[in-house]
HTML snippet that shows the backbone in 3Dmol.js (N, CA, C, O; Angstrom):
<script src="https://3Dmol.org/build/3Dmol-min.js"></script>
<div id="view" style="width:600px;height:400px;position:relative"></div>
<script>
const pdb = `
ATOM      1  N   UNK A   1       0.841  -1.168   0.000  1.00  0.00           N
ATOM      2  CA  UNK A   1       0.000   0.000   0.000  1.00  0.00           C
ATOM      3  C   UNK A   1       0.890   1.236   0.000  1.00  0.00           C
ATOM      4  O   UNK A   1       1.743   1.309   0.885  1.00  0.00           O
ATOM      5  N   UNK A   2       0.786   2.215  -0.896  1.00  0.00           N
ATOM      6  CA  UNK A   2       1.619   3.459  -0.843  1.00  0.00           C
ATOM      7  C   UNK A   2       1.096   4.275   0.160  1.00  0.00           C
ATOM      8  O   UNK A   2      -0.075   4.204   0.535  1.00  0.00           O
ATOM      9  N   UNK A   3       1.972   5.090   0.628  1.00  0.00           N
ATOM     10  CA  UNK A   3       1.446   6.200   1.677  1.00  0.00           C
ATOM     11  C   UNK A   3       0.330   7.231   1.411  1.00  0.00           C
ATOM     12  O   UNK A   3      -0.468   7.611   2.267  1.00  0.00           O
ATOM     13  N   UNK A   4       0.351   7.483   0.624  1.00  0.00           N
ATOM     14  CA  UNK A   4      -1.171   8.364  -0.176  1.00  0.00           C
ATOM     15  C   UNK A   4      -2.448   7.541   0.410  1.00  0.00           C
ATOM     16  O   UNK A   4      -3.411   8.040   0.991  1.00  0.00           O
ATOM     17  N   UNK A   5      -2.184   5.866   0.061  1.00  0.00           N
ATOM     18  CA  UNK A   5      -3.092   5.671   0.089  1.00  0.00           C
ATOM     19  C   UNK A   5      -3.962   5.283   1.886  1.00  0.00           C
ATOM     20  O   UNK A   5      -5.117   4.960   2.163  1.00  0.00           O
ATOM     21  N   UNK A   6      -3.211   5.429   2.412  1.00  0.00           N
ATOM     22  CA  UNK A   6      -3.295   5.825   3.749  1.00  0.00           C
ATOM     23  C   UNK A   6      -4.781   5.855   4.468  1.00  0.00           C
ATOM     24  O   UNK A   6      -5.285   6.978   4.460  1.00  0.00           O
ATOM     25  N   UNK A   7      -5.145   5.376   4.753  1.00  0.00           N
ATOM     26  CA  UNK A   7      -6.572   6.041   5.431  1.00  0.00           C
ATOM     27  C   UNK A   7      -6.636   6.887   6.302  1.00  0.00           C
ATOM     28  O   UNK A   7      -6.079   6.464   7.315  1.00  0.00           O
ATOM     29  N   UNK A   8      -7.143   8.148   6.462  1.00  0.00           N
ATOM     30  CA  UNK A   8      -6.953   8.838   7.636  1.00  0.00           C
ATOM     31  C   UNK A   8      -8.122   9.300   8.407  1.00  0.00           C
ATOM     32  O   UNK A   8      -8.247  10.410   8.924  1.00  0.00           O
ATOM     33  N   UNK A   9      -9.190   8.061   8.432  1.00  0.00           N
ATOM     34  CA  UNK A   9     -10.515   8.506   9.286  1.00  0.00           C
ATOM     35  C   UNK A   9     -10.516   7.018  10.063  1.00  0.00           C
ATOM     36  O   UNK A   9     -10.731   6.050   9.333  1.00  0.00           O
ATOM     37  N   UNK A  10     -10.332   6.810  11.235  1.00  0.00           N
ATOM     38  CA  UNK A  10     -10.927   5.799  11.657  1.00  0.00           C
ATOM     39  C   UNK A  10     -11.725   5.704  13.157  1.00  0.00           C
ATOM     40  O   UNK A  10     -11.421   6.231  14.228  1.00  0.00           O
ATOM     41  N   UNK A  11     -12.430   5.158  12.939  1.00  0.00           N
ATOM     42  CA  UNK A  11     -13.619   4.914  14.188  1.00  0.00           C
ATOM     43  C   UNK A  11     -13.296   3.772  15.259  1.00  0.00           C
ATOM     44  O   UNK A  11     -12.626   2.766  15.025  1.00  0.00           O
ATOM     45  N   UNK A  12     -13.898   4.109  16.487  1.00  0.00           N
ATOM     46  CA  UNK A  12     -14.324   3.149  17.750  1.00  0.00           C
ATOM     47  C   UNK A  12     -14.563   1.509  17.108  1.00  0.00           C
ATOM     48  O   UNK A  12     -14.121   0.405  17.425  1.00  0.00           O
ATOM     49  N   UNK A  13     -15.522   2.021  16.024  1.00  0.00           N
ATOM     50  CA  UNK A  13     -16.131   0.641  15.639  1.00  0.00           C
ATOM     51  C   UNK A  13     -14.925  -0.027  14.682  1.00  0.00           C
ATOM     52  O   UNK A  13     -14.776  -1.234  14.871  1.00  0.00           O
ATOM     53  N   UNK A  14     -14.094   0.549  13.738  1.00  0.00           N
ATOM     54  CA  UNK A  14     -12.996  -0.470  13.003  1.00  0.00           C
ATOM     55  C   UNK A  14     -11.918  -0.982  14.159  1.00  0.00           C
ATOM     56  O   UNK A  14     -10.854  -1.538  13.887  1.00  0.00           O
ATOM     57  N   UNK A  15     -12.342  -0.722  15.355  1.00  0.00           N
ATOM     58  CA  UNK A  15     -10.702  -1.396  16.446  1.00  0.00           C
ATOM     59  C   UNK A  15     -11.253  -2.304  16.739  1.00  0.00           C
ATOM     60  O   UNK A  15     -12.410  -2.263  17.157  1.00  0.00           O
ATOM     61  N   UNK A  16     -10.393  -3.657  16.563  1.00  0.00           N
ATOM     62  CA  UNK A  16     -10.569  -5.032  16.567  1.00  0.00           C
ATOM     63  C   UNK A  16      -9.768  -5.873  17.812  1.00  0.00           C
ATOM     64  O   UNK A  16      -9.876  -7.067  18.092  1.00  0.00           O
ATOM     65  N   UNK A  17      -8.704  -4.559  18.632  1.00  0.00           N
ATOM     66  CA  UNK A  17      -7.941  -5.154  19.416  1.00  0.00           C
ATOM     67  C   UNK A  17      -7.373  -3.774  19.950  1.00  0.00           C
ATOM     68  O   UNK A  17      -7.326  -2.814  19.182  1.00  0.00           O
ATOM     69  N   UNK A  18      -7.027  -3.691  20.999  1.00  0.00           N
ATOM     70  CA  UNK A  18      -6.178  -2.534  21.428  1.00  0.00           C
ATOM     71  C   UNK A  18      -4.506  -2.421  21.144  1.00  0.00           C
ATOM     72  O   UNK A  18      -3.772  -1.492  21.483  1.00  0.00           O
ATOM     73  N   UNK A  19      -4.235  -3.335  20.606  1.00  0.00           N
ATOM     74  CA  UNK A  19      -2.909  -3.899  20.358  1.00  0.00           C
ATOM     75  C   UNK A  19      -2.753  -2.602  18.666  1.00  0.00           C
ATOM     76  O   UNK A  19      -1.783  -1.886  18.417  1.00  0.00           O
ATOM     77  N   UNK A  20      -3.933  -2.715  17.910  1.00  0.00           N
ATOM     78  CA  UNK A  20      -4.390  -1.988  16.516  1.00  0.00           C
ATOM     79  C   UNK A  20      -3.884  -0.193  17.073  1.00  0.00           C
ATOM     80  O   UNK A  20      -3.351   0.467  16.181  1.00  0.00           O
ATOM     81  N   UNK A  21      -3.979   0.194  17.837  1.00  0.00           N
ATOM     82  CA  UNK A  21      -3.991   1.635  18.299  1.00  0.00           C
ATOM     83  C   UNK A  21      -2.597   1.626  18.095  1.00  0.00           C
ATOM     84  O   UNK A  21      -2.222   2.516  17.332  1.00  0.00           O
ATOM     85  N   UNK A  22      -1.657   0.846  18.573  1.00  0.00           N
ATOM     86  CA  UNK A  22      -0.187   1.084  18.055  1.00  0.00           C
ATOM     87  C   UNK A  22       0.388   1.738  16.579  1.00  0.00           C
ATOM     88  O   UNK A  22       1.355   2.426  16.251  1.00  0.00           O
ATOM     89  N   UNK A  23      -1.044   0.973  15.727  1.00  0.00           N
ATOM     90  CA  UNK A  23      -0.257   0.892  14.313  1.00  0.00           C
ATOM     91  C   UNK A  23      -0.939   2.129  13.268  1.00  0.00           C
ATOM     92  O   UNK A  23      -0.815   2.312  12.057  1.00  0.00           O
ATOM     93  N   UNK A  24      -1.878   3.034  14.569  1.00  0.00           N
ATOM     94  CA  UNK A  24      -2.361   4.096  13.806  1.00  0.00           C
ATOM     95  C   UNK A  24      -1.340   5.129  13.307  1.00  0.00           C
ATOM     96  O   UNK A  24      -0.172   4.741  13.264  1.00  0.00           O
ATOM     97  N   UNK A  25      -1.591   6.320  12.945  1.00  0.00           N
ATOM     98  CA  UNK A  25      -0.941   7.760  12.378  1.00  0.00           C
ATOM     99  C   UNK A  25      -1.756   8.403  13.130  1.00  0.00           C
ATOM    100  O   UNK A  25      -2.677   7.976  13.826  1.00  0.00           O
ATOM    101  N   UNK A  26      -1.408   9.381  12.973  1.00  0.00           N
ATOM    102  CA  UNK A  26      -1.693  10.645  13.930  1.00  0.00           C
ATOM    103  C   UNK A  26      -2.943  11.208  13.012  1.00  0.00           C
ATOM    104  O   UNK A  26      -3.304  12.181  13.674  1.00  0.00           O
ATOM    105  N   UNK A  27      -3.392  11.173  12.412  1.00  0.00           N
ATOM    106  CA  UNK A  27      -4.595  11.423  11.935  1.00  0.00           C
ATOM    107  C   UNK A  27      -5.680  10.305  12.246  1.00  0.00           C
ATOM    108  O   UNK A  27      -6.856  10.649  12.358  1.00  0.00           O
ATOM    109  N   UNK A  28      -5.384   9.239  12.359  1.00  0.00           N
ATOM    110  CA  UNK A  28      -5.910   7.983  12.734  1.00  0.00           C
ATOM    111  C   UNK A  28      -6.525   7.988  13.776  1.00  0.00           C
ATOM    112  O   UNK A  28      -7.711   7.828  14.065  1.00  0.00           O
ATOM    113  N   UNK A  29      -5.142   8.290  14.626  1.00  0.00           N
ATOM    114  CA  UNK A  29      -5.368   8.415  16.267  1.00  0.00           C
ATOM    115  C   UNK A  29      -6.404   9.654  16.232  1.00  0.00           C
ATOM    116  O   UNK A  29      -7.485   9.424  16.774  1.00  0.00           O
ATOM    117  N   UNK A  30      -6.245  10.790  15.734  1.00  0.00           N
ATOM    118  CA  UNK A  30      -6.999  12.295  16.253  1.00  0.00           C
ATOM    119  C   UNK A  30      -8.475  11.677  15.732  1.00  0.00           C
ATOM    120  O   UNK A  30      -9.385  11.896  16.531  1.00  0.00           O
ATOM    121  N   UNK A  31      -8.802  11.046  14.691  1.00  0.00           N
ATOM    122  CA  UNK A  31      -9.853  10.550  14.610  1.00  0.00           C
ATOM    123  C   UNK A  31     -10.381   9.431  15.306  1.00  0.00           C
ATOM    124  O   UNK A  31     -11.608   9.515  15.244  1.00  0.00           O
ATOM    125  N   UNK A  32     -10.101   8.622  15.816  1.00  0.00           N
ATOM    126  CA  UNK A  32     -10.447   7.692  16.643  1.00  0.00           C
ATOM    127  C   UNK A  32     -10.756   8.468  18.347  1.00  0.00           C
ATOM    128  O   UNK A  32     -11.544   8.114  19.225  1.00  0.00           O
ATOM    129  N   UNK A  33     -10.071   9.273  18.322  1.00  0.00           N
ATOM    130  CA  UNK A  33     -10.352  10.496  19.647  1.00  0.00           C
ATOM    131  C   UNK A  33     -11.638  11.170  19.681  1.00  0.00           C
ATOM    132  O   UNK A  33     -12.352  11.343  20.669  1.00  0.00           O
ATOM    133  N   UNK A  34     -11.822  11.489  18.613  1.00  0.00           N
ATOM    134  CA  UNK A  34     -13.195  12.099  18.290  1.00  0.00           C
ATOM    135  C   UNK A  34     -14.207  11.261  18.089  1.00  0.00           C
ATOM    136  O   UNK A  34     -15.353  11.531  18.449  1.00  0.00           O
ATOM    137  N   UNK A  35     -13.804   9.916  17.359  1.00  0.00           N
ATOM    138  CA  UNK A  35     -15.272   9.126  17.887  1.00  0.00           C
ATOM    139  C   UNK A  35     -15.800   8.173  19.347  1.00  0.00           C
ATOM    140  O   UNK A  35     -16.854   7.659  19.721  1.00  0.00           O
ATOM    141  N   UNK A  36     -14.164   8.316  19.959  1.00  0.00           N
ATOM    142  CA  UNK A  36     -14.975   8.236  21.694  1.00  0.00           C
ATOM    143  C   UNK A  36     -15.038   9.105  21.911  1.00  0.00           C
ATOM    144  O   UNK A  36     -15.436   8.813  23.038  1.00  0.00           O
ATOM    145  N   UNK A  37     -15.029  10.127  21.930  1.00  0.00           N
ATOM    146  CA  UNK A  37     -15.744  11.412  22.034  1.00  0.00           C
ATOM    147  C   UNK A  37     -17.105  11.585  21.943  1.00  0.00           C
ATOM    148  O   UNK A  37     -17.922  12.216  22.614  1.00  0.00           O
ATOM    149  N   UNK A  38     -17.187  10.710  20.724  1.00  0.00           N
ATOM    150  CA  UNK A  38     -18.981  11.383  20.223  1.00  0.00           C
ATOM    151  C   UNK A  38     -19.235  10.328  20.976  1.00  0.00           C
ATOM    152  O   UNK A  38     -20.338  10.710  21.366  1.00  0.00           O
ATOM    153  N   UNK A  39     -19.071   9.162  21.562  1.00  0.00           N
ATOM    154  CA  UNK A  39     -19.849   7.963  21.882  1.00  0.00           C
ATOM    155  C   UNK A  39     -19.968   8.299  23.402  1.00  0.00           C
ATOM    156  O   UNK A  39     -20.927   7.805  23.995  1.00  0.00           O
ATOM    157  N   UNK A  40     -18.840   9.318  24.299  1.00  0.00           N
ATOM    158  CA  UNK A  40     -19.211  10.033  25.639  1.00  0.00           C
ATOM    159  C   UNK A  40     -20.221  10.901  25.550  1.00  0.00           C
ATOM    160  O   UNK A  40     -21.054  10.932  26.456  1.00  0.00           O
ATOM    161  N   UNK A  41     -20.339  11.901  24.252  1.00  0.00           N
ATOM    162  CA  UNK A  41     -21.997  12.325  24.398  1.00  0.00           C
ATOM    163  C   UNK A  41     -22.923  12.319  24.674  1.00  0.00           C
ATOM    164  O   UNK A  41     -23.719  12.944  25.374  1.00  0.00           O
ATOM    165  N   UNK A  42     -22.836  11.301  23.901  1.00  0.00           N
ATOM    166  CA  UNK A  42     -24.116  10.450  23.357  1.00  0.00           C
ATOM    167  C   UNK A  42     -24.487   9.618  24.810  1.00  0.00           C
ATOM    168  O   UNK A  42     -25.636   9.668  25.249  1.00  0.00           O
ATOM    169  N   UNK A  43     -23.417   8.851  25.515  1.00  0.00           N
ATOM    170  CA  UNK A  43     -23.501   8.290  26.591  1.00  0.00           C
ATOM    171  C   UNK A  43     -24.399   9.459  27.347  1.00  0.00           C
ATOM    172  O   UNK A  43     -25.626   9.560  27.323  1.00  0.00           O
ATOM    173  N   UNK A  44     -23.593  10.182  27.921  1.00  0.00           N
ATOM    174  CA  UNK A  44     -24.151  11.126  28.612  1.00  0.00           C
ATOM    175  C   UNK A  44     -25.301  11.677  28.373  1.00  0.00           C
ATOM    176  O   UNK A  44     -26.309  11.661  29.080  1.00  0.00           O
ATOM    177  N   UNK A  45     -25.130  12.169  27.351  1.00  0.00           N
ATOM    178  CA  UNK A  45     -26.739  12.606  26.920  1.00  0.00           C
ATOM    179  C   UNK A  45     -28.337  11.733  27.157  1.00  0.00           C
ATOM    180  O   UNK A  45     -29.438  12.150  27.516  1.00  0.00           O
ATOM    181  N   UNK A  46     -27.899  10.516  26.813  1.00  0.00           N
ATOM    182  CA  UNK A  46     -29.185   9.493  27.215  1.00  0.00           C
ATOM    183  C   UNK A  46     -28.898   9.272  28.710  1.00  0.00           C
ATOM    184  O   UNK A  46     -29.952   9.002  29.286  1.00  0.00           O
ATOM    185  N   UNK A  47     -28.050   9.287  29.375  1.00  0.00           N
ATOM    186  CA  UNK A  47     -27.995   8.669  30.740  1.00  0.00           C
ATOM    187  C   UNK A  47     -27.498   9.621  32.217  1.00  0.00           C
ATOM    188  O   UNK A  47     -27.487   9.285  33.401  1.00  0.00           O
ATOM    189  N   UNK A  48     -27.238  10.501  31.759  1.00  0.00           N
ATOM    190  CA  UNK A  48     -26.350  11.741  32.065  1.00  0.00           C
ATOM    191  C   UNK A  48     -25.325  12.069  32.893  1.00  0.00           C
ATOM    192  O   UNK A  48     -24.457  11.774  32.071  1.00  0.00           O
ATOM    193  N   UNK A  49     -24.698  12.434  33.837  1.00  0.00           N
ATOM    194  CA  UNK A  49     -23.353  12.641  33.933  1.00  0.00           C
ATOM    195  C   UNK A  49     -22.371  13.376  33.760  1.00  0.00           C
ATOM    196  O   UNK A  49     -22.795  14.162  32.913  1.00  0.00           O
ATOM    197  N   UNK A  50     -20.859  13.796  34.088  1.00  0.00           N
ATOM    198  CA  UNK A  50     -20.369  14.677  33.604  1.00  0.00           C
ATOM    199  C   UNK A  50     -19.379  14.460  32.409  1.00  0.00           C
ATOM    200  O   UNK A  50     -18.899  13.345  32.203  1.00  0.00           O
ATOM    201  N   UNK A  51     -19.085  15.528  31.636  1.00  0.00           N
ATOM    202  CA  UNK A  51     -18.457  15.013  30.445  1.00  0.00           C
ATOM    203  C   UNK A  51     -17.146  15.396  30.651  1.00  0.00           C
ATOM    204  O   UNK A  51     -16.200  14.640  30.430  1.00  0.00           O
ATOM    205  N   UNK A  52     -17.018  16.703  31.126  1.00  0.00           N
ATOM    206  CA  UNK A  52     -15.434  17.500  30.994  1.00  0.00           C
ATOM    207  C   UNK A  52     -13.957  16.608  30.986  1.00  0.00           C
ATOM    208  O   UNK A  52     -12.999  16.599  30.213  1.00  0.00           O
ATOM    209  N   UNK A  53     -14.316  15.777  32.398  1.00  0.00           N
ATOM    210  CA  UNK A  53     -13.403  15.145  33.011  1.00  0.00           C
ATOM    211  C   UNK A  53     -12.898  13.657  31.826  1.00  0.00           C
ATOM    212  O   UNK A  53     -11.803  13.156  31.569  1.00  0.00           O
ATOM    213  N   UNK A  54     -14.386  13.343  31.330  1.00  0.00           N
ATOM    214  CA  UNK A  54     -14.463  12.281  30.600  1.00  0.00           C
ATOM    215  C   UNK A  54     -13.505  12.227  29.030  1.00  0.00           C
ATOM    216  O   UNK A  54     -12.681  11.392  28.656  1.00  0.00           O
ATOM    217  N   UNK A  55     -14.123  13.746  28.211  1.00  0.00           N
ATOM    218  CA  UNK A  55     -13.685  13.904  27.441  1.00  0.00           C
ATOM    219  C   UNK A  55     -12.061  14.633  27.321  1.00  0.00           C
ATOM    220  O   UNK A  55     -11.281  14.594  26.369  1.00  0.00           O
ATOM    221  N   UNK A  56     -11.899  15.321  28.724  1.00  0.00           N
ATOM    222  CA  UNK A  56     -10.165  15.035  28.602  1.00  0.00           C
ATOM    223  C   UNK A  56      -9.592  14.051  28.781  1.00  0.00           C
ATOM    224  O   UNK A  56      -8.385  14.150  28.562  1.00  0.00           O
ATOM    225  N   UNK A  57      -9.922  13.134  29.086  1.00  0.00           N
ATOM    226  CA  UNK A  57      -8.843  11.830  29.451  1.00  0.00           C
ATOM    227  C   UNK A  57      -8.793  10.852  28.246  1.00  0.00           C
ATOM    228  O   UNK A  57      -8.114   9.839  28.076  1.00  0.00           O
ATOM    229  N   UNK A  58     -10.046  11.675  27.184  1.00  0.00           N
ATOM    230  CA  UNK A  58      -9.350  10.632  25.875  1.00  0.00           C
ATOM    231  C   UNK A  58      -8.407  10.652  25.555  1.00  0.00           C
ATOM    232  O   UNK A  58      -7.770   9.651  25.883  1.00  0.00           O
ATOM    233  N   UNK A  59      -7.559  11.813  24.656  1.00  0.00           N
ATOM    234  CA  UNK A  59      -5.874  11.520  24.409  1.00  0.00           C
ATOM    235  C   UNK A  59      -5.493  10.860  25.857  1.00  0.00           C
ATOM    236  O   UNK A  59      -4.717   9.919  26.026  1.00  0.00           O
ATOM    237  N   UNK A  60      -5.925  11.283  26.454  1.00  0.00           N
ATOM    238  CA  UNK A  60      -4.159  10.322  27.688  1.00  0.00           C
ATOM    239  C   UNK A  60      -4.934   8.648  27.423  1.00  0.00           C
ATOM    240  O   UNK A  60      -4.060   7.856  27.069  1.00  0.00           O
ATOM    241  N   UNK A  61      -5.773   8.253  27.482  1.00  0.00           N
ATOM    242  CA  UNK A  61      -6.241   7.091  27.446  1.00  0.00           C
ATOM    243  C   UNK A  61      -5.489   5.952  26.271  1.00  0.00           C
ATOM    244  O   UNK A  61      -5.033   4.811  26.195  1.00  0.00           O
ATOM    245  N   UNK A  62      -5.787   7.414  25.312  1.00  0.00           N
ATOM    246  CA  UNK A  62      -5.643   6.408  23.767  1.00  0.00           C
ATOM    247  C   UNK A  62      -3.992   6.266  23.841  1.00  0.00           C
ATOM    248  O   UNK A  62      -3.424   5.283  23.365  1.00  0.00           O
ATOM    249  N   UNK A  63      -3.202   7.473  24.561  1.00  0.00           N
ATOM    250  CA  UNK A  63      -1.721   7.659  24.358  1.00  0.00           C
ATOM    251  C   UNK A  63      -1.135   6.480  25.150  1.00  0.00           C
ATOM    252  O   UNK A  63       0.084   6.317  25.204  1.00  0.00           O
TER     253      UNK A  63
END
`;
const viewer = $3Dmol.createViewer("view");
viewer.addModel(pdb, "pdb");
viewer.setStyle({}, {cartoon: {color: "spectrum"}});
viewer.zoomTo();
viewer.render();
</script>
């Protein structure tokens, strides 16, 4: 696969293993940040709770 062809959107739902987060890019990763992100929302929103605390500890989580 050439580097162009790269994917640079990926989701909560394409991780098959946590071992996979190693082999992202940094666009990978910033996107995969943002969709536990949206899925703490969304959590919250139907069930409620606080988010602040939640949604900073994604980068350190994913890092």
């Amino acid at each position: 696969m050439k580097n162009k062809d790269v994917i640079d959107t990926f989701s909560i739902k394409d991780l098959k293993s946590p071992e996979m987060v190693k082999t992202l890019n940094y666009k990978q990763l910033s996107s995969l940040c943002f969709s536990i992100r949206q899925q703490i929302i969304e959590a919250c929103s139907n069930y409620g709770g606080h988010l602040s605390s939640n949604l900073g500890d994604v980068e350190l989580t994913v890092a």
